[in-house]
N, C-alpha and C positions, 0 to 999 in steps of 0.2 A: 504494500500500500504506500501509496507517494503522502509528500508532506502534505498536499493540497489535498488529496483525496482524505487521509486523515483528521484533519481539522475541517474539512466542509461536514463528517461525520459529527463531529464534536460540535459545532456548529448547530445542524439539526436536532442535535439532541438536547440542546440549551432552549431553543425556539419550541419544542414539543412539551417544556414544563409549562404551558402556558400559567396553572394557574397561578405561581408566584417566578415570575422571571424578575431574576435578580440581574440588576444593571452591571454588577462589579464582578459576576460571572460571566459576560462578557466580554468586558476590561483585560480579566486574567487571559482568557482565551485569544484577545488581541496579542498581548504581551506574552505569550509565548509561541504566537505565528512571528513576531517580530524577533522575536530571539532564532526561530527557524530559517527567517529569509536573512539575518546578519550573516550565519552561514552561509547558506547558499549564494549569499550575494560574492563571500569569499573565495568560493568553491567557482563561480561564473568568473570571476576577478581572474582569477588563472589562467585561464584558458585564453590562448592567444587570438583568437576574433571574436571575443567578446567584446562589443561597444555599446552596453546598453542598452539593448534593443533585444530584444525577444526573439532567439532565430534556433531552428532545428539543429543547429551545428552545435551549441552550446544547451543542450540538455535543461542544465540547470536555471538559465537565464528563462527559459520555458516555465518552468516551476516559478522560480523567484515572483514574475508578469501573475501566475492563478494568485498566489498568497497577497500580494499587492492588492488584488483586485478584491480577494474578497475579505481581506481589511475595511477595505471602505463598502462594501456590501452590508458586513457587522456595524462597524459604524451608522451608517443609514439606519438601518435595523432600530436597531439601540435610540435612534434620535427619533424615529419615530412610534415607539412604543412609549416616549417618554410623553405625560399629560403637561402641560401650558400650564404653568403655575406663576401669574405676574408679581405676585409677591417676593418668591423665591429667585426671578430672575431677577429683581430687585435688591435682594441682597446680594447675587453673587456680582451685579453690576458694582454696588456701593457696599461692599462687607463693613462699610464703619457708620452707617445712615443711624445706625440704634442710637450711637455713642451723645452724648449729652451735646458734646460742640461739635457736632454736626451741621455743617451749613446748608440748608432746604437749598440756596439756590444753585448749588455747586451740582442740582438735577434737573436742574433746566436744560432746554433747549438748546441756546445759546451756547449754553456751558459745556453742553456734551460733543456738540455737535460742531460748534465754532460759529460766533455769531457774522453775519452778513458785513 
């Protein structure tokens, strides 16, 4: 079983808990596709026509392009099973809005976004 065929398993198997999928089990899942393709990416790196590019002469550069891809496949995944919480987005924008000298207008508009 290839690395990609491996973890597209691991993968499915995470998305089939529907009832409590846990976000930070898919995290770990990333981070240890990214620990498989630093390899492979070493393993492509050798190989004298390797340039980055995805080609049947280099094996592994083929792999490296599936795990790549379905990084951001989980990712997607993951952002869209997450629900819209404008509170939450709110603190993770301003983590210090609680703190007593917190400036309201430092949320503005203008402030965030650079005024005209």
């Amino acid at each position: 079983m290839t690395y990609f065929e491996n973890h597209q398993k691991a993968f499915n198997q995470l998305k089939e808990k529907n009832s409590e999928i846990e976000e930070r089990d898919f995290y770990e899942l990333i981070n240890e596709i990214k620990y498989d393709t630093e390899y492979l990416f070493e393993q492509a790196e050798k190989h004298p026509k390797y340039n980055f590019v995805p080609t049947e002469e280099v094996p592994a550069s083929i792999e490296l392009d599936k795990l790549e891809k379905l990084i951001k496949k989980i990712e997607k995944f993951v952002k869209g099973t997450r629900e819209y919480d404008a509170e939450t987005e709110l603190d993770r924008m301003f983590p210090d809005r609680h703190d007593e000298d917190f400036d309201e207008d430092s949320m503005n508009y203008d402030s965030v976004f650079g005024g005209d």
